[in-house]
C-alpha positions in Angstrom: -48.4 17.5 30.1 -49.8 19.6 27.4 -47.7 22.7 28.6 -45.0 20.4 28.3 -45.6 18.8 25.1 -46.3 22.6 24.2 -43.2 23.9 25.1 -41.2 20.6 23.5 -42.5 21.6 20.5 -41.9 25.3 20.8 -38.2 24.2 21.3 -38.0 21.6 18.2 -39.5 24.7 15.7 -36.8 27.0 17.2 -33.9 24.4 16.5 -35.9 23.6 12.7 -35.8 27.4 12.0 -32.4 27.8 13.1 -31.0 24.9 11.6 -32.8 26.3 8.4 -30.8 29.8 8.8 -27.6 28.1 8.8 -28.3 26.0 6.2 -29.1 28.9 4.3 -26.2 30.8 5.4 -23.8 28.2 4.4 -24.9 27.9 1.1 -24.5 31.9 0.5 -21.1 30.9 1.1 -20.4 28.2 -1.0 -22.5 30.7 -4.0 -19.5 33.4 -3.1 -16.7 30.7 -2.7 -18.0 29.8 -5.8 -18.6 32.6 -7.7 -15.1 33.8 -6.5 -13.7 31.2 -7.8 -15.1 31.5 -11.3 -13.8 35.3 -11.1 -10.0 33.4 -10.4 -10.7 31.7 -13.7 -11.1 34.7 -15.5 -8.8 36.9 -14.6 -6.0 33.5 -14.9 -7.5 33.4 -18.3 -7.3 37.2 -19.3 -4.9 38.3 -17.2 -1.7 35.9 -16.2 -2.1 33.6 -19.2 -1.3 36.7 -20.9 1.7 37.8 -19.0 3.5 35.0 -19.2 2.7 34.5 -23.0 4.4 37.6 -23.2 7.2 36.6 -21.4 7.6 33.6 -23.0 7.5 35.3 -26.5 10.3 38.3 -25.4 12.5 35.2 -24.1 11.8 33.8 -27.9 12.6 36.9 -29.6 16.2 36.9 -27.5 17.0 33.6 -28.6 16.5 33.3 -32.2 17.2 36.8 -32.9 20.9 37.1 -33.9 20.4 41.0 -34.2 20.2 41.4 -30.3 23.9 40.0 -30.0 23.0 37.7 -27.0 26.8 36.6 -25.8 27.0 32.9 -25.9 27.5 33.0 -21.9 23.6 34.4 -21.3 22.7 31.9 -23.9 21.3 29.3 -21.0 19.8 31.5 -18.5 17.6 32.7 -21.5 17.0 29.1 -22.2 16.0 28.1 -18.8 14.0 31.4 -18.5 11.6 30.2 -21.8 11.1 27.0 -21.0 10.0 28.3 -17.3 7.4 30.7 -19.1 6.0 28.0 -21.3 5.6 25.8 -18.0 4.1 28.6 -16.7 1.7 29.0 -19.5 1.0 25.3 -19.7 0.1 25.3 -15.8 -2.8 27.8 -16.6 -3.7 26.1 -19.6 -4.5 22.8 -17.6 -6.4 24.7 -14.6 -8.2 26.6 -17.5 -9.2 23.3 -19.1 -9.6 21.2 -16.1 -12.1 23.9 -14.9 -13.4 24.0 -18.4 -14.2 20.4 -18.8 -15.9 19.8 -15.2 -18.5 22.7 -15.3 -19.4 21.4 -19.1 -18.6 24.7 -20.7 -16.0 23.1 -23.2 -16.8 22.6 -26.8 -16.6 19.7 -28.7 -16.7 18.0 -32.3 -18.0 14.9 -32.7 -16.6 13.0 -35.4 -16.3 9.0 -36.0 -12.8 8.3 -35.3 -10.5 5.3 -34.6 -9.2 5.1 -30.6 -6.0 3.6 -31.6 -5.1 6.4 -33.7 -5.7 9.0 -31.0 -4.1 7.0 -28.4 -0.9 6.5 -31.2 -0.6 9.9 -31.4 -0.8 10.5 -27.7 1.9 8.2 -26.8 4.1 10.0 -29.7 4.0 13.1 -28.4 5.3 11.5 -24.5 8.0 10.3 -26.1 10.8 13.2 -24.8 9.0 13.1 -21.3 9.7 9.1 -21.6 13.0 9.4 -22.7 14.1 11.8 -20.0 13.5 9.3 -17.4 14.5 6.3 -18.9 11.2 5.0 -19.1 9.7 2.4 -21.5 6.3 2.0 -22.8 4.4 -0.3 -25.3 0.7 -0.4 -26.4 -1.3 -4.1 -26.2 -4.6 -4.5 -28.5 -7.1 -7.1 -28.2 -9.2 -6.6 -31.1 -9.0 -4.3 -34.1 -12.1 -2.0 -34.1 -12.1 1.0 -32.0 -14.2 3.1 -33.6 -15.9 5.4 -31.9 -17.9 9.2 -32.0 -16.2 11.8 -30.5 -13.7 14.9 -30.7 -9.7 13.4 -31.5 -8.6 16.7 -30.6 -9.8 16.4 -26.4 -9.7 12.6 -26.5 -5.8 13.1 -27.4 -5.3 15.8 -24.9 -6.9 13.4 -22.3 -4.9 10.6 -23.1 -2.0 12.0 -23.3 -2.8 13.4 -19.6 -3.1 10.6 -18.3 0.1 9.2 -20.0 1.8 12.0 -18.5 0.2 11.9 -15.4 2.1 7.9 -15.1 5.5 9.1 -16.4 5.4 11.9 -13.4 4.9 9.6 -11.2 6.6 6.9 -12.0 10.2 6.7 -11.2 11.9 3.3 -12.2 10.0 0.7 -15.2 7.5 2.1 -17.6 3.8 2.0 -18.6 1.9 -0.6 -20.5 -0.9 0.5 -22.1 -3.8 -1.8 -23.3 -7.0 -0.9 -25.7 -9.6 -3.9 -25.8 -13.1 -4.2 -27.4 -15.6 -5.4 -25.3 -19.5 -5.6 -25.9 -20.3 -2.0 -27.6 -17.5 -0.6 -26.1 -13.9 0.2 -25.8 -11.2 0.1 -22.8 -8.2 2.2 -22.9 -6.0 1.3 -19.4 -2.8 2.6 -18.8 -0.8 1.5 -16.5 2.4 2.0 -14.9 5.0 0.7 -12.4 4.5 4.1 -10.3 4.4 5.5 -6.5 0.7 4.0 -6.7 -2.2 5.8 -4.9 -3.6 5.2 -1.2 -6.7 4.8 -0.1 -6.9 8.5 1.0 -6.1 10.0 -1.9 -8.0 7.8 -4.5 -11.4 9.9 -3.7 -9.2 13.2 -4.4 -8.6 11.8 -8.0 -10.6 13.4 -11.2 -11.4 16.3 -8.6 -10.8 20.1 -9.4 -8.0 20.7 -7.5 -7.3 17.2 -6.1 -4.2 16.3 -5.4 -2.5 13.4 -3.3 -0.6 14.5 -0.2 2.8 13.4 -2.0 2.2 14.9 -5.5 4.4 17.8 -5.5 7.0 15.7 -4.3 7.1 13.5 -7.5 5.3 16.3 -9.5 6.2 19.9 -8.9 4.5 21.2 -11.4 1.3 19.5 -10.5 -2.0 21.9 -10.7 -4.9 19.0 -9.6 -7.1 19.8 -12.5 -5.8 17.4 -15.2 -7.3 14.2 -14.2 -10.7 16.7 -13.4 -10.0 17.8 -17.3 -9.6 13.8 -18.2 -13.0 13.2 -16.9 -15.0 16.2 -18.2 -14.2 14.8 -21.5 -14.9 11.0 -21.2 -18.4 11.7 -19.5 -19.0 14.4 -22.9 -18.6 11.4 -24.7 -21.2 9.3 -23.0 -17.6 6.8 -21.0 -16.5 6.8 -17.8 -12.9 6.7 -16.2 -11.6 5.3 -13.2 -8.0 4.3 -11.6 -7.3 1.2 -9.3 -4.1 0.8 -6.9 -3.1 -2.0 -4.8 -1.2 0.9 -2.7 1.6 2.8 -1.9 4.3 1.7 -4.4 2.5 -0.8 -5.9 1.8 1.1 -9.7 -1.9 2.5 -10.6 -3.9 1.4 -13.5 -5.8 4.2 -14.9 -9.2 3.2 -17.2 -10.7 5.0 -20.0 -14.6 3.1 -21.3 -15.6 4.7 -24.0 -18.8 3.5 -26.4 -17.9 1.8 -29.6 -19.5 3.9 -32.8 
């Protein structure tokens, strides 16, 4: 029995040490995946950001400079061709942010602000988006002091993400969106009368890269890394942000808890 017991245990520190290797293996991997990654960022950053900026600024030039003597006819295709640049250039912004925001290395300046001004603004600057799918949208306030820390600047960028982030998917009806004082905080929701969100994609939200298995379908210019942006900067601000959905075609309500000032 002890040869036995000898040997069983031989055979358990064999399986320990190469479990071990594997383990180790596997998370050299993820260090390259990773690092390769970050190496993606910044040559997006440096290097295609860049081309397309410069693109987008000859297209520009062609339009508004009578001196070229663009016929009328080219006119659109030079049209179409800049506002596909600036699409472009907005696609990498939002992967550079979203990537930005999640690994913490974006910069903020807090400041004491007022929510409803922020999400005002926000909901201002959706309005051709709104418009161009005959969407409506209204803001609800319980309460009148949402006061709080934190940079306008990336608290309007995320609000407004997630107001387009509704519109895109949201084909018939609009978005209500609701700011309420509760017990030293504040809760922004936002929701909408949209394709709604199944239980298998729900863990994919606020996830670099996440997207739902329908997205591009609604959303073609979807990159995955503006909810992941959202909720970079609500946790910098000490909040946290969620999104509920009763299912497929039933809407989604996306949340926003921020602490009062």
């Amino acid at each position: 029995s002890l040869v036995i017991g000898g040997t069983l245990l031989m055979r358990n520190v064999i399986k320990e040490v190469a479990l071990r290797e594997k383990m180790q293996i596997l998370a050299e991997d993820l260090e390259k995946a990773s690092l390769g990654q970050s190496n993606l960022i910044h040559i997006m950053n440096h290097q295609v950001k860049g081309y397309l900026s410069k693109g987008r600024n000859i297209f520009a030039e062609l339009r508004d400079e009578k001196d070229y003597g663009l016929p009328d006819s080219a006119k659109p295709m030079v049209e179409e061709g800049l506002n596909s640049l600036t699409e472009g250039v907005g696609f990498v912004q939002n992967v550079l942010r979203g990537s930005s925001a999640e690994s913490g290395k974006l910069q903020f300046t807090m400041k004491p602000m007022n929510l409803k001004t922020v999400v005002e603004l926000a909901m201002s600057e959706s309005q051709d988006a709104l418009k161009s799918k005959g969407l409506t949208m209204s803001l609800v306030q319980n309460g009148d002091d949402f006061n709080i820390l934190g940079d306008d600047i990336q608290l309007r960028e995320s609000v407004k993400n997630m107001i387009s982030n509704s519109i895109n998917y949201t084909e018939h009806g609009g978005l209500v969106i609701h700011l309420e004082k509760k017990t030293k905080k504040v809760l922004l929701s936002i929701k909408d009368t949209g394709m709604g969100i199944t239980s298998e994609d729900m863990p994919k939200l606020f996830t670099k890269g996440g997207r739902g298995k329908d997205s591009l379908r609604y959303n073609v210019n979807s990159t995955g890394y503006g909810l992941a942006f959202v909720k970079g900067v609500v946790e910098a601000h000490k909040g946290r942000v969620w999104a509920e959905s009763a299912g497929t075609n039933k809407g989604s309500t996306f949340y926003i808890e921020l602490p009062l000032a």
